[in-house]
N, C-alpha and C positions, 0 to 999 in steps of 0.2 A: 405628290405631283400626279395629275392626267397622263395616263400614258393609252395614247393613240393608236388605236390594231384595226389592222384591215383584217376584215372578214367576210368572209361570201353572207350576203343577206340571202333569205326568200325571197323570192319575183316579187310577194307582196308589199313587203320591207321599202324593195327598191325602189318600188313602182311608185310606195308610197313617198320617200325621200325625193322622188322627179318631181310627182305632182305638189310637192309643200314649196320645193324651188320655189318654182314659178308662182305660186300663193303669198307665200315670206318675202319675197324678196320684189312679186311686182315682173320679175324677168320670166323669160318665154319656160316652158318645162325642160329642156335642154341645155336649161344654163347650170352651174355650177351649184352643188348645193350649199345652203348654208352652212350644213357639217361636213366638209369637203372624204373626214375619213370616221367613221363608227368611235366613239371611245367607248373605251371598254376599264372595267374595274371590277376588283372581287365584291359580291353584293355588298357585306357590312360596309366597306370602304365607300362605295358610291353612294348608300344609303346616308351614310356620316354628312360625305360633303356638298348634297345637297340639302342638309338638313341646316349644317353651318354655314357655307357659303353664300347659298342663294337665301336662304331661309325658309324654302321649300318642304309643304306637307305633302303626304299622301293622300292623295283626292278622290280616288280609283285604283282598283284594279280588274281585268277580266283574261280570263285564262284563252292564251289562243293553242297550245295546245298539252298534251300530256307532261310537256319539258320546260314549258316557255310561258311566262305570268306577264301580260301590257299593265306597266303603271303608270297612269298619270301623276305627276307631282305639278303642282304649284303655288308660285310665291307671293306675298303679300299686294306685290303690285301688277297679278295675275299675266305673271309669264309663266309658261308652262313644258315640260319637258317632259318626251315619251322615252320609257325605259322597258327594254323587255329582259328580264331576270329568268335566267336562264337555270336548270336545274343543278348544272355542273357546279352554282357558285359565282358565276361571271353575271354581271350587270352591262348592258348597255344603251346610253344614248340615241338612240335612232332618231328622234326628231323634236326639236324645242321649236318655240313662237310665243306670241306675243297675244293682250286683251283676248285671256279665255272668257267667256260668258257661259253662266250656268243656264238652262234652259227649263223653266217650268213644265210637270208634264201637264198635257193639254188632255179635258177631259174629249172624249172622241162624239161626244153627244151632241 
């Protein structure tokens, strides 16, 4: 089972969780977010159940700092959920959505 922990985000985290609100949902940036609370899971476990559950691949990752890994996962019908995998062991949730699109790089010429 999911089990749900609050935890202090970074300003950036949070800032980012305001502004997907209002993206996701259509509603002003001061509305409720779609993950109303952080889920949180030991990595292997969170790695498992999006792997089974959603059917969700590893599509990315990029290191935001010495402790902490952003993974993008997504799923066959590109919905997609940001996880930042923590050094201690703990995986979490911070922001899922929907129709990701991959973006060709553009030559600059």
């Amino acid at each position: 089972m999911w089990r749900s922990v609050s935890i202090p985000l970074p300003a950036f985290a949070a800032a980012c969780l305001a502004a997907l609100s209002g993206i996701l949902c259509g509603l002003p940036a001061a509305a409720t977010s779609p993950i109303a609370e952080v889920i949180c899971e030991p990595s292997p476990r969170m790695t498992q159940r999006l792997k089974r559950q959603q059917g969700a691949t590893l599509a990315s990752t990029g290191l935001r700092s010495p402790d902490e890994v952003l993974e993008l996962w997504l799923d066959p019908r590109d919905n997609w959920t940001m996880v930042i995998a923590y050094a201690s062991g703990t995986s979490c949730i911070v922001a899922m959505g929907a129709h990701w699109s991959r973006m060709q790089p553009q030559d600059p010429a």
